[in-house]
N, C-alpha and C positions, 0 to 999 in steps of 0.2 A: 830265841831272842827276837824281839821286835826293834825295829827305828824308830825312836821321837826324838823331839824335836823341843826344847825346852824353851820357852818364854823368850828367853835374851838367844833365842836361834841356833844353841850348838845340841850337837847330834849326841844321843847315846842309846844305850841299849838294856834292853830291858828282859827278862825273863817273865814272858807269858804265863807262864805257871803262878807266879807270884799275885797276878790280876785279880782281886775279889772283885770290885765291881767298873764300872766305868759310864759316867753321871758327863751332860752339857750342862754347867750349870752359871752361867752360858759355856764360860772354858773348859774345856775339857778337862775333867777329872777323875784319876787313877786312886782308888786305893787298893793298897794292898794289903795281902795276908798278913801282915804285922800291922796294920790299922793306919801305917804312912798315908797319906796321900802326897799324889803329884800332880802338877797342871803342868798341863802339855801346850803344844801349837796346834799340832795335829786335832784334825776333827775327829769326831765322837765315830764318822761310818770308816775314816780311815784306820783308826786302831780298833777296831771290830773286825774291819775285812781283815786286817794282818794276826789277830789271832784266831780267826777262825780258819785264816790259809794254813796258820800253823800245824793246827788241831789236825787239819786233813793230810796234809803230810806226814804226822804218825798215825793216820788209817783211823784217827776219831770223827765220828760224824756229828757235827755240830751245825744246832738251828738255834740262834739265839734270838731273834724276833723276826713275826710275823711275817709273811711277804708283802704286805703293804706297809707298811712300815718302814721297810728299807728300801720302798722307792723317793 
C-alpha cells in the first residue's frame, strides 16, 4: 500500500498493484486497473518513488523512466 493524499487533504492508502498508469495532467492522476481514476495531492515523482520503493522491497527491479527524466 502507498500514502496519498486526496485533494481536500485526508490520507489514505492505496494498493500499488492496482496502479495502471500515473499522468501530471497538471494533477496528478491515478488510474487504475478498473479504469477508476484518482487525483491526488501528491506529486507525479512522489508516487512513482513510493511504488517503485514498493516494487524493490519484493526483490522486483523497477526502471520506469530514463535518468534524466527524473532529475
Amino acid at each position: 500500500m502507498i500514502r496519498l493524499l486526496r485533494l481536500d487533504e485526508t490520507v489514505f492508502y492505496l494498493s500499488f498493484m492496482q496502479i495502471e498508469t500515473v499522468e501530471s495532467l497538471p494533477d496528478t492522476t491515478l488510474t487504475l486497473t478498473n479504469n477508476r481514476k484518482l487525483v491526488v495531492r501528491n506529486t507525479l515523482d512522489d508516487v512513482i518513488e513510493q511504488i517503485e520503493t514498493k516494487y524493490e522491497t519484493f526483490g522486483i527491479v523497477v526502471k520506469s523512466r530514463p535518468k534524466e527524466e527524473a532529475e
